[in-house]
BAMAR-686162 format. One line per field, with one value per residue: residue number from 1; residue in three letters; x, y, z of N, C-alpha, C in turn. Coordinates in steps of 0.02 Angstrom, whole numbers, plus 50000, padded with zeros to 5 digits. Layout:
<kolkols>
num <- c(NUM;...)
residu <- c(ALA;...)
nxx <- c(X;...)
nyy <- c(Y;...)
nzz <- c(Z;...)
caxx <- c(X;...)
cayy <- c(Y;...)
cazz <- c(Z;...)
cxx <- c(X;...)
cyy <- c(Y;...)
czz <- c(Z;...)
</kolkols>
This chain:
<kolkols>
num <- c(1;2;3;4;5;6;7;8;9;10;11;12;13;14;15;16;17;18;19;20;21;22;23;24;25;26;27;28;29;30;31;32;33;34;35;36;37;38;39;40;41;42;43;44;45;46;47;48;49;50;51;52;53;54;55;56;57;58;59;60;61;62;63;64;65;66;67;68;69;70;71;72;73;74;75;76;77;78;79;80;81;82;83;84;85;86;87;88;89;90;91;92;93;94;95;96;97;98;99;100;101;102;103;104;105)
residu <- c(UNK;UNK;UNK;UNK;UNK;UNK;UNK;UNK;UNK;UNK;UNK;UNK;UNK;UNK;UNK;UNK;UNK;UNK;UNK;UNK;UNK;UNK;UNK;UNK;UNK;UNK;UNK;UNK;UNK;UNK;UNK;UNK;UNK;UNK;UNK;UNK;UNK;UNK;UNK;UNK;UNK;UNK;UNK;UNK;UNK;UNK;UNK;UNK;UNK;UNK;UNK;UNK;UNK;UNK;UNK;UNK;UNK;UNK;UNK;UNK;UNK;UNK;UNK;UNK;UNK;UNK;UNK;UNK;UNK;UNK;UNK;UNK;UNK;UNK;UNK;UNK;UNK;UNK;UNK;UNK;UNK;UNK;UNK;UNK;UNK;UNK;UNK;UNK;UNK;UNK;UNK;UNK;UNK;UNK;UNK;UNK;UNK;UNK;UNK;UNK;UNK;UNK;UNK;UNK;UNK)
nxx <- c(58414;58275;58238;58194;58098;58030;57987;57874;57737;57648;57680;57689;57771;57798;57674;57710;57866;57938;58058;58048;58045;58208;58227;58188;58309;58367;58311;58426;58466;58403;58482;58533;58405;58401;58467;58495;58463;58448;58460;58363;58315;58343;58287;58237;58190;58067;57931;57893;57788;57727;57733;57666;57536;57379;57292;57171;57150;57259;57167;57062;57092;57161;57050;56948;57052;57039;56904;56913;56998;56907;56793;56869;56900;56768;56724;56811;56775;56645;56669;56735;56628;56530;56626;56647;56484;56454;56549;56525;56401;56443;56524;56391;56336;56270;56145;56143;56078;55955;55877;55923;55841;55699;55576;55501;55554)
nyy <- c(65001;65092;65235;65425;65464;65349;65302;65404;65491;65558;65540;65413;65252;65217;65082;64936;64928;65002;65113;65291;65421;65516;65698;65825;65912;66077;66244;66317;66497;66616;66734;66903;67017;67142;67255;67414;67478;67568;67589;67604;67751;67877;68026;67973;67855;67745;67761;67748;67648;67731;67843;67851;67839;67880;68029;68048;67908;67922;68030;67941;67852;67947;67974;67860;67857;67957;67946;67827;67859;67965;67874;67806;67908;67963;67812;67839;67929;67891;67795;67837;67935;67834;67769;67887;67914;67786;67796;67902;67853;67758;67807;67898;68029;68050;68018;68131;68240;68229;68300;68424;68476;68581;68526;68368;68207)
nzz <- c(57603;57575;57463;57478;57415;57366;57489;57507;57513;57454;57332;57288;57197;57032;56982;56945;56999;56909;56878;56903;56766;56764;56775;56705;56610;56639;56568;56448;56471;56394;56283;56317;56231;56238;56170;56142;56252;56387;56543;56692;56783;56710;56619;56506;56522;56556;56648;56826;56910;56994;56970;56857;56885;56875;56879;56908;56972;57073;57155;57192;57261;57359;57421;57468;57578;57659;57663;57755;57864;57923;57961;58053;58158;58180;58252;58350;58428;58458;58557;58640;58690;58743;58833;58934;58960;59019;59138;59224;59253;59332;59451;59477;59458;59362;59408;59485;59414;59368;59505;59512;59411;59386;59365;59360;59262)
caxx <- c(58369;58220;58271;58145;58073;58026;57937;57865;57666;57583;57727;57715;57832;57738;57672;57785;57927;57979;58096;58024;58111;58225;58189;58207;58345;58330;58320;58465;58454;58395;58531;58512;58391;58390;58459;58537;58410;58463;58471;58316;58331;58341;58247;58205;58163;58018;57906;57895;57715;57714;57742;57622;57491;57344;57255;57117;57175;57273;57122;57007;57127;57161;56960;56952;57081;57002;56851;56948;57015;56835;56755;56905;56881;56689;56727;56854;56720;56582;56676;56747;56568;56512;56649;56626;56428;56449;56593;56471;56345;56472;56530;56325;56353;56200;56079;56122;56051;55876;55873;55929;55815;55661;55520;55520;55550)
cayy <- c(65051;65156;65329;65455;65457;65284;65305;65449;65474;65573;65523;65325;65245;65186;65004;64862;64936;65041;65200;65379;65451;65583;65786;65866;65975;66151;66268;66363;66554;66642;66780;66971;67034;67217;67296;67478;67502;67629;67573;67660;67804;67922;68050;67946;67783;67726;67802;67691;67641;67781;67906;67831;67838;67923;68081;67989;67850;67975;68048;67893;67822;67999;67996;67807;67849;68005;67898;67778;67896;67987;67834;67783;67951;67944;67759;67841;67965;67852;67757;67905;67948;67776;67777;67920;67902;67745;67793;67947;67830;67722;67862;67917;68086;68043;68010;68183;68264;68248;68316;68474;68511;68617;68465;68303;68185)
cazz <- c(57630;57530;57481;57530;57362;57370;57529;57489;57527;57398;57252;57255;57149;56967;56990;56923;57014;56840;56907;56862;56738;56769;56788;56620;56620;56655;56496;56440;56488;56342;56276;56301;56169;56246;56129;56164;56320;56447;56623;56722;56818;56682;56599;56436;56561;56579;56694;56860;56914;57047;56928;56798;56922;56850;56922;56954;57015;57145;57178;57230;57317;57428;57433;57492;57629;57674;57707;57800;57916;57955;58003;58112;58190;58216;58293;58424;58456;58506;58603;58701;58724;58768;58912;58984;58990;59066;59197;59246;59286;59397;59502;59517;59442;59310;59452;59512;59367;59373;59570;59481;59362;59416;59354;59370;59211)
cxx <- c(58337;58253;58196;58093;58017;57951;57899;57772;57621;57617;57729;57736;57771;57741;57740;57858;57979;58008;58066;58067;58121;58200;58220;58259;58334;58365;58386;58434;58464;58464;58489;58479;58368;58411;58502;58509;58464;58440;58396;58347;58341;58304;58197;58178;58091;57973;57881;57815;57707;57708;57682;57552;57446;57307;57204;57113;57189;57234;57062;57037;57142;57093;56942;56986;57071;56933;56859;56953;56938;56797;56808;56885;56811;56693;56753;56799;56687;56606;56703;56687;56536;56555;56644;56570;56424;56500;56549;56410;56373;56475;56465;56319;56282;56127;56091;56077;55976;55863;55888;55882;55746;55604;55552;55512;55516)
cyy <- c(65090;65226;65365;65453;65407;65282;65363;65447;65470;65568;65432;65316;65219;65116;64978;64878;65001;65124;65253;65381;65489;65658;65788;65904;66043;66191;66314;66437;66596;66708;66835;67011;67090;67274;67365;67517;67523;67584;67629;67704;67871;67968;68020;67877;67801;67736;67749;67698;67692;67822;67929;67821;67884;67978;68070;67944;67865;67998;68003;67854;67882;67993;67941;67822;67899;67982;67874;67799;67944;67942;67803;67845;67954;67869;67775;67885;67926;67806;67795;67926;67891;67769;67825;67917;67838;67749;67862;67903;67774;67745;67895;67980;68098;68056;68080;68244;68279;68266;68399;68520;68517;68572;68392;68251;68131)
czz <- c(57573;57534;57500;57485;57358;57427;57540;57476;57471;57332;57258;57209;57102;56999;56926;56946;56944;56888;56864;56820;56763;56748;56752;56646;56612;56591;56511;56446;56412;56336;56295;56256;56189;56194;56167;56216;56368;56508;56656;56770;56770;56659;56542;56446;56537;56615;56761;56875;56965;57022;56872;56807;56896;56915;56965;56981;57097;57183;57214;57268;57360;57469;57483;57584;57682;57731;57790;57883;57979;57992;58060;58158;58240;58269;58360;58459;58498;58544;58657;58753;58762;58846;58961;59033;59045;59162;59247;59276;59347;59433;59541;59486;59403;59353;59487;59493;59365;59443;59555;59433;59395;59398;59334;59294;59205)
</kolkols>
């Protein structure tokens, strides 16, 4: 029986039958070359990328989301308005409007 290898779609075996070679072996794990490094969380760490976050950075990204939020707003708006106007004109309420007003439009 073929191993899976063998039958294997997008890996065909080399012509003349010659076996792959074998998978390199996997590298030894380099040693520790830290050195007398402190563990984070300290005062003399490192400063984490949240921290290291510039002012400005902070600031165009509040500004961005600021945005964000305004035009979601304005969107709920006009669609608030959009349903109402239209459910006012289901009920008839719209067509009562101009019967009201002292000249005709």
């Amino acid at each position: 029986m073929r191993s899976f290898r063998e039958n294997d779609y997008f890996n065909p075996p080399p012509p003349g039958g010659a076996q792959p070679p074998p998978p390199a072996p996997a590298p030894e794990a380099a040693p520790n070359q830290g050195g007398n490094r402190k563990a984070g969380g300290g005062r003399g760490s490192a400063p984490s990328t949240r921290s290291s976050m510039s002012g400005r950075s902070r600031k165009t990204c509040f500004t961005i989301l600021l945005v964000a939020l305004v035009i979601v707003i304005l969107f709920l708006l006009l669609a608030v308005a959009f349903t109402v106007t239209v459910f006012l004109h289901v009920i008839g309420v719209l067509t009562l409007i101009p019967q009201l007003l002292p000249y005709e439009c």
